[in-house]
PDB file of N, CA, C and O in Angstrom:
ATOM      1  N   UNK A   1       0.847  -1.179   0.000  1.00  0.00           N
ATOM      2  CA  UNK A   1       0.000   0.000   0.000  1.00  0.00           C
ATOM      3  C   UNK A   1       0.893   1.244   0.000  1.00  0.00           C
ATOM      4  O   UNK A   1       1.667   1.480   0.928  1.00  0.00           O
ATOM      5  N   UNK A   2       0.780   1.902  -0.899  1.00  0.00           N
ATOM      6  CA  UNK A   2       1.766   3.405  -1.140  1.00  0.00           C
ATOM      7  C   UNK A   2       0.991   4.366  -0.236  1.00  0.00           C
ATOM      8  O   UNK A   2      -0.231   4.456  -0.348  1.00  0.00           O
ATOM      9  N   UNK A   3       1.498   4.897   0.422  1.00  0.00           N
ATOM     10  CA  UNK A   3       1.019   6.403   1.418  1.00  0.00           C
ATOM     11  C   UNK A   3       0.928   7.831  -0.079  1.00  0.00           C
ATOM     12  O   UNK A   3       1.904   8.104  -0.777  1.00  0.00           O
ATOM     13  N   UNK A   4      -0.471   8.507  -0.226  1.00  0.00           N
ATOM     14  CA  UNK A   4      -0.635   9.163  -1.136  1.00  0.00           C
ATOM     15  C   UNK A   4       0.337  11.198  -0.179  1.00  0.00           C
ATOM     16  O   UNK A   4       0.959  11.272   0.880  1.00  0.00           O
ATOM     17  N   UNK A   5       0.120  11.951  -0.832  1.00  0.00           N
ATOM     18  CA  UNK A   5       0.484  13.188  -0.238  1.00  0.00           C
ATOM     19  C   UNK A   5      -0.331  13.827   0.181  1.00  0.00           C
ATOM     20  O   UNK A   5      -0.163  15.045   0.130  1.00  0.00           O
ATOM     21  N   UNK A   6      -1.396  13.362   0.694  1.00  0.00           N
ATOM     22  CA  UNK A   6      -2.395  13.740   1.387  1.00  0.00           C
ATOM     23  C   UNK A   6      -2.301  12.493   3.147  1.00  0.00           C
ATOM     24  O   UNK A   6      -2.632  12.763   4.302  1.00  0.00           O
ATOM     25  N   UNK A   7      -1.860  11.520   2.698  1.00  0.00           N
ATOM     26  CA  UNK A   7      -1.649  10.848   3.460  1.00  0.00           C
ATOM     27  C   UNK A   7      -0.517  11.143   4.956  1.00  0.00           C
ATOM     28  O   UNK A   7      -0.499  10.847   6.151  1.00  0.00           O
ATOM     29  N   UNK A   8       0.415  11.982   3.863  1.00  0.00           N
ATOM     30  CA  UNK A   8       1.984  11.747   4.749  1.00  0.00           C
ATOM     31  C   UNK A   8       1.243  13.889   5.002  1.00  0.00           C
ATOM     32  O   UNK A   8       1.473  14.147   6.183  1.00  0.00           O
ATOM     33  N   UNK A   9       0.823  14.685   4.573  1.00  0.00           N
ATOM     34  CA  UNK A   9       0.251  15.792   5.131  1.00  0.00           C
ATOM     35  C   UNK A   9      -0.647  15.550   6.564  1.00  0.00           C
ATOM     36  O   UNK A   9      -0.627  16.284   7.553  1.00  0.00           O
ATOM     37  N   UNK A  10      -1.756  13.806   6.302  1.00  0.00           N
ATOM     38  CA  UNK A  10      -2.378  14.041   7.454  1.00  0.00           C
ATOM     39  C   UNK A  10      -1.283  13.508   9.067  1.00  0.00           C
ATOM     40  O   UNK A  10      -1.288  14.034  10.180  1.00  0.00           O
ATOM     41  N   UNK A  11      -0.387  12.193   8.515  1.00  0.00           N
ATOM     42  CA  UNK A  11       0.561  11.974   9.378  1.00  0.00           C
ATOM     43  C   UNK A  11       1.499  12.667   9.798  1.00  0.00           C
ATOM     44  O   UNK A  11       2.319  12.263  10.622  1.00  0.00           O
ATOM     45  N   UNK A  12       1.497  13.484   9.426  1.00  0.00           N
ATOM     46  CA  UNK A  12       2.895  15.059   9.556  1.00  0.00           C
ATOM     47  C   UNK A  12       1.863  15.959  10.546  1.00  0.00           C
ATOM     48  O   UNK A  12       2.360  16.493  11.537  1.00  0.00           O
ATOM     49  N   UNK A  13       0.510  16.113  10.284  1.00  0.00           N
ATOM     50  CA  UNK A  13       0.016  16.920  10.989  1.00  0.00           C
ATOM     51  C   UNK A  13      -0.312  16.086  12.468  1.00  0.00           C
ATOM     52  O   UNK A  13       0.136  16.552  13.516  1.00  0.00           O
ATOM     53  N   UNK A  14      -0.869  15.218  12.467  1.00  0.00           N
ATOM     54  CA  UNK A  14      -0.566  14.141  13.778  1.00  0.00           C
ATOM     55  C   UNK A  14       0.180  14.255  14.767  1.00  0.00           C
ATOM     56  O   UNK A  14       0.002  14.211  15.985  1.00  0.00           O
ATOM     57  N   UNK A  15       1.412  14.474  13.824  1.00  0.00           N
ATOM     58  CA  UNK A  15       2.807  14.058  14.669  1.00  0.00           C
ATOM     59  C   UNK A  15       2.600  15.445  15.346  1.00  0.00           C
ATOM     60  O   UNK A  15       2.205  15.641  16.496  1.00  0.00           O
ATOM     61  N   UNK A  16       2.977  16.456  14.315  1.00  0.00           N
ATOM     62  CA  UNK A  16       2.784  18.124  15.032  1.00  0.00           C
ATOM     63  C   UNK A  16       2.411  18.180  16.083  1.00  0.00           C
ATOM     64  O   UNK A  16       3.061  18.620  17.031  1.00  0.00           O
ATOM     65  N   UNK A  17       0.736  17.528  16.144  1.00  0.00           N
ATOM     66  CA  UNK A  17      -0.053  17.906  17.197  1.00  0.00           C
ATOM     67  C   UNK A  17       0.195  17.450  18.292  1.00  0.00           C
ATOM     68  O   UNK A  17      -0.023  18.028  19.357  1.00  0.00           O
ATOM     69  N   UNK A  18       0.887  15.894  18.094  1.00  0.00           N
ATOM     70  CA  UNK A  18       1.173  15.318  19.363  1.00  0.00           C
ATOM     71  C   UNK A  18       2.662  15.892  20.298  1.00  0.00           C
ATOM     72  O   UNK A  18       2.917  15.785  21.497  1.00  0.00           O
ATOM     73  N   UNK A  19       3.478  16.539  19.127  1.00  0.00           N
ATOM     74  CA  UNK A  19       4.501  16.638  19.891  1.00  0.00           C
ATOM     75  C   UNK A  19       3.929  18.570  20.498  1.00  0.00           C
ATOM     76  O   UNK A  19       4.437  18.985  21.540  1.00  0.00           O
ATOM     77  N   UNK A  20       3.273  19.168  19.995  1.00  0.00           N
ATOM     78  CA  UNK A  20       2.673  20.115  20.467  1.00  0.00           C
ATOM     79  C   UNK A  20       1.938  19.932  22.133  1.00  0.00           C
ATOM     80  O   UNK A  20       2.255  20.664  23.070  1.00  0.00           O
ATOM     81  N   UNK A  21       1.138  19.046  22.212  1.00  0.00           N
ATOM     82  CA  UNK A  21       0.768  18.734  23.185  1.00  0.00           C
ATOM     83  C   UNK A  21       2.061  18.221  24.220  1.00  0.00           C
ATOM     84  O   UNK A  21       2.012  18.424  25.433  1.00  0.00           O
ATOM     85  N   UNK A  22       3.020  17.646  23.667  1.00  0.00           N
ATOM     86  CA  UNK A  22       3.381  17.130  24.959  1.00  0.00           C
ATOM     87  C   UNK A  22       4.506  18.016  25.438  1.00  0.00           C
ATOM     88  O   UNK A  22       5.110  17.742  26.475  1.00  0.00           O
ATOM     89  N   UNK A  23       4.869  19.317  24.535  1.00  0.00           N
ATOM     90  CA  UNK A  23       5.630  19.766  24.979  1.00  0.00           C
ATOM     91  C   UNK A  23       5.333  20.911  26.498  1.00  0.00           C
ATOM     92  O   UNK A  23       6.173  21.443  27.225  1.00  0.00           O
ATOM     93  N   UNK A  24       3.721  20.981  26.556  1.00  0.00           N
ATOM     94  CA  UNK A  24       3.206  21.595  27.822  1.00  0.00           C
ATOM     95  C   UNK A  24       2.759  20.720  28.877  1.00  0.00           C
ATOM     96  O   UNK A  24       2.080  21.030  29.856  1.00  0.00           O
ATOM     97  N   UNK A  25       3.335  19.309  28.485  1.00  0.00           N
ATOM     98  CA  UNK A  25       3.125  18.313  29.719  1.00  0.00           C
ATOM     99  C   UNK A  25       4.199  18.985  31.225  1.00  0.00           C
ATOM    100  O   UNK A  25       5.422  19.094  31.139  1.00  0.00           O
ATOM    101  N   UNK A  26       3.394  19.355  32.493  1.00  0.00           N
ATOM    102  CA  UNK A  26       4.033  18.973  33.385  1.00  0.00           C
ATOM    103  C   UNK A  26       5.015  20.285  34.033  1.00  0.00           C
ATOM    104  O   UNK A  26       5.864  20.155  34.914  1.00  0.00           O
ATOM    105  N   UNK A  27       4.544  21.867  33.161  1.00  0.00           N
ATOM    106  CA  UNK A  27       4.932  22.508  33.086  1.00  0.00           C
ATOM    107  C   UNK A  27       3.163  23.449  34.208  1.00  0.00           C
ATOM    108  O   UNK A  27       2.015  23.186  34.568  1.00  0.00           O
ATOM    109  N   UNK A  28       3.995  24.333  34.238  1.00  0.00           N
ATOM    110  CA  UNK A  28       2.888  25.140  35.263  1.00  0.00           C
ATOM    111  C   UNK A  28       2.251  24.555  36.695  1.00  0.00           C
ATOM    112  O   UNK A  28       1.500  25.184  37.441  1.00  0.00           O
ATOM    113  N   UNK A  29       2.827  22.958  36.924  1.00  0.00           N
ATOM    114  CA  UNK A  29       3.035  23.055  37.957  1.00  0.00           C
ATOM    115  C   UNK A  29       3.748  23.246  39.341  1.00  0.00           C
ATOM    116  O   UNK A  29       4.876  22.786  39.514  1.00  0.00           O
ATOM    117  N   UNK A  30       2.991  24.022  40.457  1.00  0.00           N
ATOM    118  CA  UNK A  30       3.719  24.193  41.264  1.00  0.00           C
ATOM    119  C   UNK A  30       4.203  23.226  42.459  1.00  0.00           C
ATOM    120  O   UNK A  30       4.065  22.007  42.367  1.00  0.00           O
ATOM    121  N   UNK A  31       4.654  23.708  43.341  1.00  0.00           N
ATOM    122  CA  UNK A  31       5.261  22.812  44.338  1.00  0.00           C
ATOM    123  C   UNK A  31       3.722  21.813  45.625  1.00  0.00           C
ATOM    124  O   UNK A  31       2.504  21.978  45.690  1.00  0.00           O
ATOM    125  N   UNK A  32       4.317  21.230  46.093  1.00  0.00           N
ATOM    126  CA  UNK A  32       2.789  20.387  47.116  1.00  0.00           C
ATOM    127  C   UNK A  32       3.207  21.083  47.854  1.00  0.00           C
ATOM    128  O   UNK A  32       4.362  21.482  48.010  1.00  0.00           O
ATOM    129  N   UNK A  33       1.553  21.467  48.813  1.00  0.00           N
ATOM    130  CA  UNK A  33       1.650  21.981  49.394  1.00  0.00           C
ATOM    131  C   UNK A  33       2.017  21.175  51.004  1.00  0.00           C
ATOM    132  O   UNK A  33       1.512  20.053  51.026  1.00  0.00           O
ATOM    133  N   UNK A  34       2.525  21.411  51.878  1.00  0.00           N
ATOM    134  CA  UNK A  34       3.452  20.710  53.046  1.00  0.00           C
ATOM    135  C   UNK A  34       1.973  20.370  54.084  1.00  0.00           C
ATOM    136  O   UNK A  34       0.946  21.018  54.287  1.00  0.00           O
ATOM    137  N   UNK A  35       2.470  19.043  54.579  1.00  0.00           N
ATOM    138  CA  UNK A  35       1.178  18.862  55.275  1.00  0.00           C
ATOM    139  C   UNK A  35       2.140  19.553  56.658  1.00  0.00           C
ATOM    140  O   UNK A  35       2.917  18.861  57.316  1.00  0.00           O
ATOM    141  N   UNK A  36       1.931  20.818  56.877  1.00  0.00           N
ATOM    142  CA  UNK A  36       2.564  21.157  58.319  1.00  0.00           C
ATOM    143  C   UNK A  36       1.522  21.829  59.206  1.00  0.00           C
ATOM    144  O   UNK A  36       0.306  21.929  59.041  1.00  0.00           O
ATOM    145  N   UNK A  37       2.358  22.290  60.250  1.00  0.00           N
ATOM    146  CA  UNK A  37       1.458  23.166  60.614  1.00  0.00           C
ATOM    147  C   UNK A  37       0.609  24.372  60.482  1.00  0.00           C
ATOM    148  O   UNK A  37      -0.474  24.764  60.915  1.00  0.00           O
ATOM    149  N   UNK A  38       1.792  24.905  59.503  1.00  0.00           N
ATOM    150  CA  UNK A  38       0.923  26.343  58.992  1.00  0.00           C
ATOM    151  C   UNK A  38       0.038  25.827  57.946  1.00  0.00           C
ATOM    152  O   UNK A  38      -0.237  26.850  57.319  1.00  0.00           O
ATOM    153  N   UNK A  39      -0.639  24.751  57.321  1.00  0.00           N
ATOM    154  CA  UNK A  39      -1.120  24.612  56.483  1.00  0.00           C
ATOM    155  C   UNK A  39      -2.457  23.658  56.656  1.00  0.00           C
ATOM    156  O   UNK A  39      -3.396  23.366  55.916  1.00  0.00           O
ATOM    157  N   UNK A  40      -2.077  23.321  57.996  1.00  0.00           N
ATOM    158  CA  UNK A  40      -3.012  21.784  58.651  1.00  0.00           C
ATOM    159  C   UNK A  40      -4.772  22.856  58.283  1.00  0.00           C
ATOM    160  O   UNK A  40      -5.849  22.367  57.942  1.00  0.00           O
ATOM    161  N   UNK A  41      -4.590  23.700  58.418  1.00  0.00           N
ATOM    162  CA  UNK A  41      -6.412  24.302  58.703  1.00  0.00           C
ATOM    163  C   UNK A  41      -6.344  24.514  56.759  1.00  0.00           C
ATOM    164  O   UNK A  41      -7.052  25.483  56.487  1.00  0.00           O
ATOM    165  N   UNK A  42      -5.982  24.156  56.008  1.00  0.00           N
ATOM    166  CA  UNK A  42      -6.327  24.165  54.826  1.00  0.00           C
ATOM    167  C   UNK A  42      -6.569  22.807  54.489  1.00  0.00           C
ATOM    168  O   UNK A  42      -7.275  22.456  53.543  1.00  0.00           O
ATOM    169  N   UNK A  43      -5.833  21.861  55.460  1.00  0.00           N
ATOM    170  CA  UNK A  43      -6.201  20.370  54.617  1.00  0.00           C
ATOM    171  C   UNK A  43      -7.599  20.081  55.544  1.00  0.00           C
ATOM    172  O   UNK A  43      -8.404  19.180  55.309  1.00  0.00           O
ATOM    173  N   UNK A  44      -7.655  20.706  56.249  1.00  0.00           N
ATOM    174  CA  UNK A  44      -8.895  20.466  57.697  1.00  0.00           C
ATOM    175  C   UNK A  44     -10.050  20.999  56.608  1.00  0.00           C
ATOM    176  O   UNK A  44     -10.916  20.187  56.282  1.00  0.00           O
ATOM    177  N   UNK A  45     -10.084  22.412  56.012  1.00  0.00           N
ATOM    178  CA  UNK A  45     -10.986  22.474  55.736  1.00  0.00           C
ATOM    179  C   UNK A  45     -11.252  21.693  54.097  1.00  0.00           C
ATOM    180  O   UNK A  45     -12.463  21.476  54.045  1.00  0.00           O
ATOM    181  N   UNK A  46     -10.935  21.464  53.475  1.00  0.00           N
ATOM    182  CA  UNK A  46     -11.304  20.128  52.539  1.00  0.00           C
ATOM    183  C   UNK A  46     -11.488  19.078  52.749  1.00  0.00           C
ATOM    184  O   UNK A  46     -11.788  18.239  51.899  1.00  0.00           O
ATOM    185  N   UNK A  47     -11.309  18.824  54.280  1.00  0.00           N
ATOM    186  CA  UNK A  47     -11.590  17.493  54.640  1.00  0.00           C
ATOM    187  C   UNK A  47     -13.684  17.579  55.382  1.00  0.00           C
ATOM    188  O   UNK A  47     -14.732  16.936  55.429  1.00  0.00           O
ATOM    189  N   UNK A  48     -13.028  18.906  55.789  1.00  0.00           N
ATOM    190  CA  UNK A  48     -14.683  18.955  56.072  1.00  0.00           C
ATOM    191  C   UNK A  48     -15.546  19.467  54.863  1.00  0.00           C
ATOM    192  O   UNK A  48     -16.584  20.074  55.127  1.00  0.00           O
ATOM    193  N   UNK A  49     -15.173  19.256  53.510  1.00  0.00           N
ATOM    194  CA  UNK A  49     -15.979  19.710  52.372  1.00  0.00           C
ATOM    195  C   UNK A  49     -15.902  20.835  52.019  1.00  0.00           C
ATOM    196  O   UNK A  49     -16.439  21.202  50.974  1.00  0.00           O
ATOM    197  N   UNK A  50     -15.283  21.573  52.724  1.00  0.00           N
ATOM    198  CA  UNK A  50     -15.531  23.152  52.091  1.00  0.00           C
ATOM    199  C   UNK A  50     -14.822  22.967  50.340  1.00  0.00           C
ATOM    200  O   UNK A  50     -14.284  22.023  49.762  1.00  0.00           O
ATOM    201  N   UNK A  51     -15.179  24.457  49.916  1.00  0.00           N
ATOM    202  CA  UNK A  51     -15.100  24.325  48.507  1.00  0.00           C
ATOM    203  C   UNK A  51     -13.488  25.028  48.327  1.00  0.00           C
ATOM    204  O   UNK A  51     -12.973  25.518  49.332  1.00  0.00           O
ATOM    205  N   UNK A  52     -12.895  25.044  47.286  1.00  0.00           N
ATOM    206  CA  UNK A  52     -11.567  25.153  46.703  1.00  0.00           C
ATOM    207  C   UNK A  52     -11.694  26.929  46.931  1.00  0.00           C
ATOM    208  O   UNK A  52     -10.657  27.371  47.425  1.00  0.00           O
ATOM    209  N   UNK A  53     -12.795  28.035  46.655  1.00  0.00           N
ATOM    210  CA  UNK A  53     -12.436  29.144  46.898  1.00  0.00           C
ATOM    211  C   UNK A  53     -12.460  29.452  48.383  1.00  0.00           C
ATOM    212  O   UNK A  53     -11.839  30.436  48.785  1.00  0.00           O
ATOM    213  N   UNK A  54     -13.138  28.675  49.233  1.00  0.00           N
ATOM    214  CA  UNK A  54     -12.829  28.839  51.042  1.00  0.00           C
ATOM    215  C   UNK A  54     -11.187  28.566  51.428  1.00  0.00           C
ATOM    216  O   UNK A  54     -10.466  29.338  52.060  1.00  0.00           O
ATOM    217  N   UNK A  55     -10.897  27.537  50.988  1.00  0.00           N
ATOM    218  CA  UNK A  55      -9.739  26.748  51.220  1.00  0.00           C
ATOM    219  C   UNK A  55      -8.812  27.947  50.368  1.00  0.00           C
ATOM    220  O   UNK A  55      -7.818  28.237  51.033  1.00  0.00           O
ATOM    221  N   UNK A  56      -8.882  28.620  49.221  1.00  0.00           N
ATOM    222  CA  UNK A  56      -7.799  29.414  48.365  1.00  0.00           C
ATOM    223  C   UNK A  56      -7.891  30.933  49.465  1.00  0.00           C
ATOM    224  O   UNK A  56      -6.847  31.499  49.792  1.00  0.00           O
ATOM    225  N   UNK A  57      -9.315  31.459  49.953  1.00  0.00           N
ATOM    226  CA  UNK A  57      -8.922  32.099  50.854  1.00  0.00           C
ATOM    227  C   UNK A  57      -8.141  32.075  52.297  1.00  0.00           C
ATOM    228  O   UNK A  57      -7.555  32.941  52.946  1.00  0.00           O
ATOM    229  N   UNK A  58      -8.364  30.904  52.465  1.00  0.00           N
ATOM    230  CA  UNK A  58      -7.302  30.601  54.208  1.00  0.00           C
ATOM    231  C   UNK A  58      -6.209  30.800  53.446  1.00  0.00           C
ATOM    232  O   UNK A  58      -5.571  31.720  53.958  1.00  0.00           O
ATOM    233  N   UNK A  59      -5.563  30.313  52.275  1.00  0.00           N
ATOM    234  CA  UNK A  59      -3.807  30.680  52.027  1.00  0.00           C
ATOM    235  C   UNK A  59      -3.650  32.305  51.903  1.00  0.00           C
ATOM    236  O   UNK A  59      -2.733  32.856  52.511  1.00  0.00           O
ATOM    237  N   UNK A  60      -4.556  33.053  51.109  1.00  0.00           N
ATOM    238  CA  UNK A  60      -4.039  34.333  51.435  1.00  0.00           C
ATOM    239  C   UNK A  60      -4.083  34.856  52.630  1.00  0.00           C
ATOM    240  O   UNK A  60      -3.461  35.907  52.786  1.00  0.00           O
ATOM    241  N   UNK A  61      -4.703  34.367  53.605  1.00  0.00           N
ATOM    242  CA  UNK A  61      -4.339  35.227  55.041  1.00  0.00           C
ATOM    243  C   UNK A  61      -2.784  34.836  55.595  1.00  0.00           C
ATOM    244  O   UNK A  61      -2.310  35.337  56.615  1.00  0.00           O
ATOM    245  N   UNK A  62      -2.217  34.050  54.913  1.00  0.00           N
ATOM    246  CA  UNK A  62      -0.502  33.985  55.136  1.00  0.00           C
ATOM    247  C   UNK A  62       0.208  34.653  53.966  1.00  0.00           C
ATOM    248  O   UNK A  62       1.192  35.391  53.953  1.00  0.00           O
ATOM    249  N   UNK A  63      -0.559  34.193  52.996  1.00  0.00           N
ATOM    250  CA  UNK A  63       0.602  34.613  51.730  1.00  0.00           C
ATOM    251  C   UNK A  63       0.159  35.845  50.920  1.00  0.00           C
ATOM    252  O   UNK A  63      -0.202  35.757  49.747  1.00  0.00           O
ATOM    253  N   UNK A  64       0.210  37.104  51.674  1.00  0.00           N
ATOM    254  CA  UNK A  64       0.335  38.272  51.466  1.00  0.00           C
ATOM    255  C   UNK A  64       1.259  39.423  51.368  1.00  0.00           C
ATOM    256  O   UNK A  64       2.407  39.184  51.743  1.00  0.00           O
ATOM    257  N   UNK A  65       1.069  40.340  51.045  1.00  0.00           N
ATOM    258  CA  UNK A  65       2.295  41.218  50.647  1.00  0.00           C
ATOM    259  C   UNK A  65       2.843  41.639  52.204  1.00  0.00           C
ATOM    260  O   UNK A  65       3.865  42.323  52.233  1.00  0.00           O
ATOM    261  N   UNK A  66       2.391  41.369  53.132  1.00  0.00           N
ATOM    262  CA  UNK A  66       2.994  41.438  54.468  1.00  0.00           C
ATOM    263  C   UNK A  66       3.861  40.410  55.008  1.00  0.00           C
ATOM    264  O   UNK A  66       5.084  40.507  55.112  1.00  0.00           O
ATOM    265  N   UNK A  67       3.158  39.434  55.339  1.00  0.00           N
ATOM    266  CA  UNK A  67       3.977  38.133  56.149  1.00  0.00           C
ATOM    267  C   UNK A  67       4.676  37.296  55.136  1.00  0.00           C
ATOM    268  O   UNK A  67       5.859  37.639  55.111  1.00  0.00           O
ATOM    269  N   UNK A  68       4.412  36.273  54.232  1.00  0.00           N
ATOM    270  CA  UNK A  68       4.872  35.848  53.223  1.00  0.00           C
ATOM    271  C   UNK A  68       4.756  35.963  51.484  1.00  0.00           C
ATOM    272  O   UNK A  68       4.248  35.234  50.633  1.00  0.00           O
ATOM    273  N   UNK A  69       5.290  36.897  51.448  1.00  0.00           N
ATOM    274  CA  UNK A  69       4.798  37.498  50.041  1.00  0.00           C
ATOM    275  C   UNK A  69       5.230  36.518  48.976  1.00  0.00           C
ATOM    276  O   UNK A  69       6.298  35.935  49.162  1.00  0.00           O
ATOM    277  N   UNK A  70       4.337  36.190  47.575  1.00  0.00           N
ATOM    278  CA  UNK A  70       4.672  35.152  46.490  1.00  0.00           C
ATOM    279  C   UNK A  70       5.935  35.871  45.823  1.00  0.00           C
ATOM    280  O   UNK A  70       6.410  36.948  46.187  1.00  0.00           O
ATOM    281  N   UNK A  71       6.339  35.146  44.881  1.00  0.00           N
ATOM    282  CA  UNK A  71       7.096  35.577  44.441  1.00  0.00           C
ATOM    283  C   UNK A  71       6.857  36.486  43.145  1.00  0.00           C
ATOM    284  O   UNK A  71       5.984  36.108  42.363  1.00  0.00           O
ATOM    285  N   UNK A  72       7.614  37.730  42.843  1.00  0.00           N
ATOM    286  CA  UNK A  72       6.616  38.555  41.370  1.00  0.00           C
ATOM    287  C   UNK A  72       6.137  37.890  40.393  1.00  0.00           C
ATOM    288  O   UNK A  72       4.992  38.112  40.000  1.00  0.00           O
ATOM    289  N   UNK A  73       6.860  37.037  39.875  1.00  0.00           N
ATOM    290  CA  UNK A  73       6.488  35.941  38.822  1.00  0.00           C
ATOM    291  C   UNK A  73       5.063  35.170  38.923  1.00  0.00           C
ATOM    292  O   UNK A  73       4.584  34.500  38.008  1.00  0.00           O
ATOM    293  N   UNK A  74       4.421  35.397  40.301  1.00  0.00           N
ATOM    294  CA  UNK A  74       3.568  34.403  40.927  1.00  0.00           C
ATOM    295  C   UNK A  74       2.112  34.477  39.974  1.00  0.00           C
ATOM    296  O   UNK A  74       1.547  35.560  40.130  1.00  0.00           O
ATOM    297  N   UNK A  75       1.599  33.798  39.286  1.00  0.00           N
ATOM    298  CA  UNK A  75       0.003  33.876  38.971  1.00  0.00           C
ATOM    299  C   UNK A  75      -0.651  34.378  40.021  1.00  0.00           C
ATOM    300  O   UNK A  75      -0.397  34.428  41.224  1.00  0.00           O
ATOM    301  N   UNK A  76      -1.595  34.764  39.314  1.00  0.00           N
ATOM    302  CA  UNK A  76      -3.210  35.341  40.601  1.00  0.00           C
ATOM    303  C   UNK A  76      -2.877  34.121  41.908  1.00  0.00           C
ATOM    304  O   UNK A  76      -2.759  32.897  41.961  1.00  0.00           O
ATOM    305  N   UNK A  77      -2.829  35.023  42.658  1.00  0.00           N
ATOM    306  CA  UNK A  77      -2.760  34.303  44.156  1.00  0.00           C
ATOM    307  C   UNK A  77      -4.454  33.771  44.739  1.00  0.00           C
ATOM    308  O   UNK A  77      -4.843  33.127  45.714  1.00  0.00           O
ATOM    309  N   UNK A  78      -5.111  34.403  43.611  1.00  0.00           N
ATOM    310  CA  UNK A  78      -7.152  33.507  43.815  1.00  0.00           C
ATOM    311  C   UNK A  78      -6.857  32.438  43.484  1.00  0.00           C
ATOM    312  O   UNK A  78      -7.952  31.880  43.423  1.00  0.00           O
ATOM    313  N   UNK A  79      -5.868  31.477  43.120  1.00  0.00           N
ATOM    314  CA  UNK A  79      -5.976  30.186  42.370  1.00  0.00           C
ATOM    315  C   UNK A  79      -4.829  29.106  42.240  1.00  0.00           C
ATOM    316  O   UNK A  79      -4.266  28.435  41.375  1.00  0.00           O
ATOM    317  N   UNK A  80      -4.809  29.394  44.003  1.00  0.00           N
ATOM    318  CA  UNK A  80      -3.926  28.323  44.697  1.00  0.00           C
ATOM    319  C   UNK A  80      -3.675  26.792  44.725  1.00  0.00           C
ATOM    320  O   UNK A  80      -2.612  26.218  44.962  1.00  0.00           O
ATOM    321  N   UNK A  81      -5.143  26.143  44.369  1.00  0.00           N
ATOM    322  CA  UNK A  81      -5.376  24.866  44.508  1.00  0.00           C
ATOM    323  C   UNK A  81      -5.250  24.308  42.697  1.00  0.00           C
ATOM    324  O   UNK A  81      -5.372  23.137  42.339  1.00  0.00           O
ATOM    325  N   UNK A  82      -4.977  25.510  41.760  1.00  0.00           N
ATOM    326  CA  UNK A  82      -5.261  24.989  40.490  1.00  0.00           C
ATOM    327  C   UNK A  82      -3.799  24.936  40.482  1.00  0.00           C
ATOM    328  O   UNK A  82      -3.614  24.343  39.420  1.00  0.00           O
ATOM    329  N   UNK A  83      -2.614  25.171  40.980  1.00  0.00           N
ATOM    330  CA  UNK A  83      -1.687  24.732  40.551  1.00  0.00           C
ATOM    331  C   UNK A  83      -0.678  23.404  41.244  1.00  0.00           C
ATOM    332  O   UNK A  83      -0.072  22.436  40.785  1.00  0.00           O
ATOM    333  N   UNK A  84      -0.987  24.206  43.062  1.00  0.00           N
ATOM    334  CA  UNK A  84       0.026  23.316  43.965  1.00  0.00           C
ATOM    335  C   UNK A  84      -1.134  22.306  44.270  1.00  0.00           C
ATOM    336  O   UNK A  84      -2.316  22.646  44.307  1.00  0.00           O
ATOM    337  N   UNK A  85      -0.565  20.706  44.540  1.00  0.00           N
ATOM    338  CA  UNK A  85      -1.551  19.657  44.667  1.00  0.00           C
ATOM    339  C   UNK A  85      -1.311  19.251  46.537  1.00  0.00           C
ATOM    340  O   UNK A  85      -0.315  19.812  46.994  1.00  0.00           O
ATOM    341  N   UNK A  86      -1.659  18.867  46.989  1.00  0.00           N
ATOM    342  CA  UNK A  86      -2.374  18.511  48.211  1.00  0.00           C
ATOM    343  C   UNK A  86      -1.254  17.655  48.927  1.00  0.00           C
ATOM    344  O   UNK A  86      -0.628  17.221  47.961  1.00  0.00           O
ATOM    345  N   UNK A  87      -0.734  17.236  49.889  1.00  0.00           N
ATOM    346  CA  UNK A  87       0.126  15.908  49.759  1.00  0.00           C
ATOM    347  C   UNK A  87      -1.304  14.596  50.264  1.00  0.00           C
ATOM    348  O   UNK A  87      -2.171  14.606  51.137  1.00  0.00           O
ATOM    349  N   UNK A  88      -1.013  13.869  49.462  1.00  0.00           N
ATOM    350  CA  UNK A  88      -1.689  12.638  49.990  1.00  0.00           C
ATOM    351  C   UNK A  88      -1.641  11.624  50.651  1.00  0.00           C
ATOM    352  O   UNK A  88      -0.792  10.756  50.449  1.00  0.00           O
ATOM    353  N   UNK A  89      -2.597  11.545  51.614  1.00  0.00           N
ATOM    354  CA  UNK A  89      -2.223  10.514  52.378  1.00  0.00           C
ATOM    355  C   UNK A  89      -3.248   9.307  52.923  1.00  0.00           C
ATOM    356  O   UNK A  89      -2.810   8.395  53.623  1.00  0.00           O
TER     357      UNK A  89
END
């Protein structure tokens, strides 16, 4: 079976896409967040159900331009849980 040039256009575009995709694998995430003490009342409150914007507000009452400020580079500090993951246990 000969591959026509429509053939090796749609397999060329394939490939593109796949290596497109994987080159944003694994990127934009941030660090876990520490099961410690300063952090225990954020895993407390997902454990009692609260929702991801309750839980994203308890981190800014630490990580503010006062006590622990992000770093400049930092994304919107509203959207804590979409990057750093939880530790699991």
């Amino acid at each position: 079976m000969k591959l026509s040039g429509r053939d090796w256009v749609g397999i060329i575009g394939v490939a593109l896409l796949i290596g497109l995709l994987g080159l944003g694998v694994g990127k934009g995430r941030g660090k876990t967040i520490p099961l410690d003490d300063r952090h225990r009342s954020s895993y407390q409150a997902l454990k009692e159900g609260r929702d991801r914007a309750h839980v994203e507000l308890i981190c800014t009452t630490c990580h503010n331009q006062s006590s622990q400020p992000l770093p400049k580079n930092h994304p919107p500090k509203e959207q804590c849980l979409v990057c750093h993951d939880l530790v699991r246990s």
